[in-house]
Backbone bond lengths (Angstrom), bond angles and torsions (degrees), N, CA, C in turn:
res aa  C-N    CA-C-N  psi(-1)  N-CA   C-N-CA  omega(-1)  CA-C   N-CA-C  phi
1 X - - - 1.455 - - 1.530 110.60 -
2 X 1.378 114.99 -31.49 1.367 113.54 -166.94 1.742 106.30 -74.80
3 X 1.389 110.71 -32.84 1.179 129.47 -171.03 1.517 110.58 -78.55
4 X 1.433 111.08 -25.79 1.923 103.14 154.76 1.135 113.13 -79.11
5 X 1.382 129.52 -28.20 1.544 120.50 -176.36 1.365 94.39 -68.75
6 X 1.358 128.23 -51.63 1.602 114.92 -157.66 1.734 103.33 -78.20
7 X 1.130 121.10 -25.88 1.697 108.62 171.33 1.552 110.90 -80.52
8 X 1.427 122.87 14.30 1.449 120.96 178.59 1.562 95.94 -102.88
9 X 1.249 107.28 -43.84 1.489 105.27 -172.89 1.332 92.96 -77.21
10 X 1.243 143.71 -23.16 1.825 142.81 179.67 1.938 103.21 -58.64
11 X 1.471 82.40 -47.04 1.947 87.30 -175.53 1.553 119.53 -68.25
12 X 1.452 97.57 -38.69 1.406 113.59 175.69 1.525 110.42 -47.01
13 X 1.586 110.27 -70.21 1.142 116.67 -164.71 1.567 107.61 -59.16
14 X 1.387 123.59 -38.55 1.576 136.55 166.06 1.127 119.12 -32.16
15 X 1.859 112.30 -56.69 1.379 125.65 155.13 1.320 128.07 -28.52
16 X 1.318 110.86 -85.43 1.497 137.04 164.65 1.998 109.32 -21.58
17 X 1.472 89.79 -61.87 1.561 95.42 174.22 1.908 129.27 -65.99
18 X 1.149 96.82 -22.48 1.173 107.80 -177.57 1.698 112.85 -96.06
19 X 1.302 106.23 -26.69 2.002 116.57 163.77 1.567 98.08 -62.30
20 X 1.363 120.95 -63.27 1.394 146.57 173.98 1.240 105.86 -12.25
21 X 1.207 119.41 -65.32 1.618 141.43 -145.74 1.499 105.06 -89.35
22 X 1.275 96.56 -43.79 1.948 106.19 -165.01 1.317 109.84 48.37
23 X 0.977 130.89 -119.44 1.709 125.79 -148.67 1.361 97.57 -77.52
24 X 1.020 122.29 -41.77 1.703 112.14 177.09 1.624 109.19 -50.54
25 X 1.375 133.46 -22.12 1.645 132.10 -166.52 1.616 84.64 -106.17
26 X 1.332 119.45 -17.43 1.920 91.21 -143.70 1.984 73.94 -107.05
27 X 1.313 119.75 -24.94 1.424 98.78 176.74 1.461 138.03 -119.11
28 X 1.146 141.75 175.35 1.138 114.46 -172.40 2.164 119.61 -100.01
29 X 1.156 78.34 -5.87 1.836 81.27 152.47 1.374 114.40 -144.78
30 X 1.799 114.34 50.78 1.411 109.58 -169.62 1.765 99.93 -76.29
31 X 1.408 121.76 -9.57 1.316 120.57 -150.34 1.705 97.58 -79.35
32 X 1.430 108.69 -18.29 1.388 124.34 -161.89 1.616 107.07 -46.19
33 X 1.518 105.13 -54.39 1.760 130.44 176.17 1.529 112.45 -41.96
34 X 1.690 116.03 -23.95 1.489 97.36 -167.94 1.598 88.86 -116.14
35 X 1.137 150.83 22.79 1.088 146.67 146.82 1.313 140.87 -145.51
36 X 1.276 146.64 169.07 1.346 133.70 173.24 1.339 117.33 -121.19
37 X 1.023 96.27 -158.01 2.395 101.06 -172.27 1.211 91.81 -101.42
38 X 1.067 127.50 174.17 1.258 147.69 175.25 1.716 127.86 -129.88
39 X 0.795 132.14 166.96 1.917 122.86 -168.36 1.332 92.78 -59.90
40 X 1.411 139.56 -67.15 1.661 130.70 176.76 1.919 112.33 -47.22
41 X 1.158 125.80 17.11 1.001 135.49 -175.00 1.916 112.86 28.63
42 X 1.253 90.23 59.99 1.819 128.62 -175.36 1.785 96.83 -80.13
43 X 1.275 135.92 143.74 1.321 113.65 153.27 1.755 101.24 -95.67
44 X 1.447 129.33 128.45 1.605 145.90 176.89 1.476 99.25 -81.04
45 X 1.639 121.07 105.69 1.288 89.82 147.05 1.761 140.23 -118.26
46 X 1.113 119.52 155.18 1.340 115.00 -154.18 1.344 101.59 -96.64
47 X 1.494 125.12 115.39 1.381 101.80 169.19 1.411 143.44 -84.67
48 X 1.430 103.90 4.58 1.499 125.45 164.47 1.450 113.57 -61.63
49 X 1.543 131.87 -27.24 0.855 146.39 144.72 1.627 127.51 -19.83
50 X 1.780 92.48 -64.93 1.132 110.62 -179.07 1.560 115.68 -85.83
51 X 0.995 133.50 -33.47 1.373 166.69 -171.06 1.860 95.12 -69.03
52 X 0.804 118.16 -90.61 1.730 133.79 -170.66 1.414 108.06 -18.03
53 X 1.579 104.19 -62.61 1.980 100.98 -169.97 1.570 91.19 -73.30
54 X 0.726 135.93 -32.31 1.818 137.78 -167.53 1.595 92.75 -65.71
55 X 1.094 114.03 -58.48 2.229 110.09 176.24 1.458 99.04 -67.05
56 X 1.119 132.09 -58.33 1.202 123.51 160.89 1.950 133.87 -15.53
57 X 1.272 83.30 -48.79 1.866 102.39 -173.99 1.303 101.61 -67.90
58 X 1.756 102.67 -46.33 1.723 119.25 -170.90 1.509 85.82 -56.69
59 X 1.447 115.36 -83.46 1.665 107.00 -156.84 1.643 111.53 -26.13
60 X 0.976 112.61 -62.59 1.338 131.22 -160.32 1.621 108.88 -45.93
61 X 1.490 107.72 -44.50 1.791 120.16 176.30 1.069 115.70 -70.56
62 X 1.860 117.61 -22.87 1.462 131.23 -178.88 1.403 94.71 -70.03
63 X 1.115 125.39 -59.47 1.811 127.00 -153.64 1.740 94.59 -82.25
64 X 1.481 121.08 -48.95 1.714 97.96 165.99 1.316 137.36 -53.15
65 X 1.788 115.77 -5.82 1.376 106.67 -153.64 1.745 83.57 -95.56
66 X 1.514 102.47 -29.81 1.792 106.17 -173.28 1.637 106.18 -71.10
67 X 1.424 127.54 8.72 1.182 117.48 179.93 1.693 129.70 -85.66
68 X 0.640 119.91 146.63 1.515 111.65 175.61 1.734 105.41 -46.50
69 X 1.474 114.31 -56.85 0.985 124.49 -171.47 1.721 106.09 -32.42
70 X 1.048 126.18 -65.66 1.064 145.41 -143.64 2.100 99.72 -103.02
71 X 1.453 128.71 -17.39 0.891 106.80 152.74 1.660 118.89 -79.23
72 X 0.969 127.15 6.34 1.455 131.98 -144.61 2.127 72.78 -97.44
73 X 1.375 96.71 -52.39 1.203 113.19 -164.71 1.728 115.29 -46.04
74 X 1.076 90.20 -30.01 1.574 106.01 -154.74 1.729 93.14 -101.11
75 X 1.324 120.70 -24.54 1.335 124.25 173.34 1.610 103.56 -85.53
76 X 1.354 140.29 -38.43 1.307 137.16 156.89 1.827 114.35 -48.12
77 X 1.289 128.09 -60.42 1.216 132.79 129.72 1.618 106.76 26.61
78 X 1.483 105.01 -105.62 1.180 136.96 163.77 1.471 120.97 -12.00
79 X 1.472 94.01 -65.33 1.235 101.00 -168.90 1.641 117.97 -80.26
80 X 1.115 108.96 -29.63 1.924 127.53 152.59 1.128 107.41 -42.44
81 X 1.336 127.71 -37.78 1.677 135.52 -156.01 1.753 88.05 -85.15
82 X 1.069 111.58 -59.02 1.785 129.01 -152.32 1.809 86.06 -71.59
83 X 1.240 128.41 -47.81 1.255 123.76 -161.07 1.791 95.86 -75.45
84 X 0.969 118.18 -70.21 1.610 129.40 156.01 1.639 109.30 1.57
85 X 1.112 108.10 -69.13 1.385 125.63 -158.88 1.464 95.56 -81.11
86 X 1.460 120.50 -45.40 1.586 107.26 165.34 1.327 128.53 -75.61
87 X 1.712 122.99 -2.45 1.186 130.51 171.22 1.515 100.28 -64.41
88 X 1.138 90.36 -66.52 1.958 112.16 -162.72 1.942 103.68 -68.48
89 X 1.238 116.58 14.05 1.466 102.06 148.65 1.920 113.35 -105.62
90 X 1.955 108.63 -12.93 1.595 71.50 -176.31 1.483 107.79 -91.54
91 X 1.385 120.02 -156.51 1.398 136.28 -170.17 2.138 92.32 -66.37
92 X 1.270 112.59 -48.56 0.915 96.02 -148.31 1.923 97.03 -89.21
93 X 1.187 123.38 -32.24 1.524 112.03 148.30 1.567 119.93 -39.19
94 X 1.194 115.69 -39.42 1.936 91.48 -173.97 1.850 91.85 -89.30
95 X 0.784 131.45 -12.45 1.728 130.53 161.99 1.650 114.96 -29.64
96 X 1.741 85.96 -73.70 1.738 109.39 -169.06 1.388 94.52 -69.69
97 X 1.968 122.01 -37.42 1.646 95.27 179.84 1.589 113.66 -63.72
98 X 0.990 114.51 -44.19 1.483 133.10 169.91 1.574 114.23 -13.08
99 X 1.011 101.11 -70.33 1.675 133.45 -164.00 1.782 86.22 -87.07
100 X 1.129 139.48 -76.43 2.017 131.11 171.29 1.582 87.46 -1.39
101 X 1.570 81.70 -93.76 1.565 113.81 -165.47 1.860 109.57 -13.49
102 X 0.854 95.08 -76.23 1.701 110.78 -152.47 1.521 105.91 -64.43
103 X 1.710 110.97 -41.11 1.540 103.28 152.34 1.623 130.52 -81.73
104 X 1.096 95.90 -1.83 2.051 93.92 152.67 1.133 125.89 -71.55
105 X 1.633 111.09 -51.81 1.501 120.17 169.00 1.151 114.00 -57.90
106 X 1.772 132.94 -28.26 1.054 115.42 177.28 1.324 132.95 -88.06
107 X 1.488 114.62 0.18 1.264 154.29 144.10 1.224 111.82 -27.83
108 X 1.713 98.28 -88.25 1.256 117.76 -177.45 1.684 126.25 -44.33
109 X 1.444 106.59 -40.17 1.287 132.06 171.71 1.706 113.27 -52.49
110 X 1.500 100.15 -63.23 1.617 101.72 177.30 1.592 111.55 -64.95
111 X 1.501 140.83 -40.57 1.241 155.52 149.32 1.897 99.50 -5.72
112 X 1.445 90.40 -70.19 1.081 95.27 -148.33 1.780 110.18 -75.06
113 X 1.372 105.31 -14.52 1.670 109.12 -175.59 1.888 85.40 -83.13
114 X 0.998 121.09 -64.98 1.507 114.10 -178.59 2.015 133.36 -39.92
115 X 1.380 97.78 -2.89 1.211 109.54 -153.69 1.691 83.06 -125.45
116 X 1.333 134.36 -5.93 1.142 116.74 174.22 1.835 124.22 -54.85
């Protein structure tokens, strides 16, 4: 038991690190972009490099979240959620989840033998 908890928190953190990283995790010379060689032919890396479009991204999510656009979004959201949640208590909401469900999984299932 102890040994699934510690390879869950192993994957987790793997996860985390590999969202983290972006092109440096997802490629195999993504690291190339945030630094260069140096006269000892050193690879330098800069983390301002890496750092910049990432504050960048932030600004950018800061000024969409204050937009109308995007509360409108978050109030549609809402209201999907509330309708949702009253679908899926009557008979005929847990039906259609019913019936989603079971042909997704069976989806997913054939997907995945074909994709070996």
């Amino acid at each position: 038991e102890a040994l699934v908890t510690l390879d869950a928190i192993r994957n987790g953190i793997k996860a985390y690190v590999k969202g983290f990283a972006g092109d440096i995790a997802l490629s195999n010379d993504g690291w190339r972009q945030y630094g260069k060689y140096n006269e000892n032919e050193q690879f330098d890396f800069y983390p301002s490099l890496f750092i910049n479009p990432i504050g960048e991204q932030l600004k950018l999510q800061e000024m969409l979240c204050h937009s109308q656009l995007f509360v409108e979004y978050v109030n549609r959201k809402e209201r999907d959620s509330k309708e949702t949640t009253e679908l899926s208590k009557s008979d005929v909401g847990r039906f259609i989840a019913t019936f989603v469900y079971f042909h997704w999984r069976r989806r997913k299932r054939i997907e995945s033998k074909v994709v070996v």
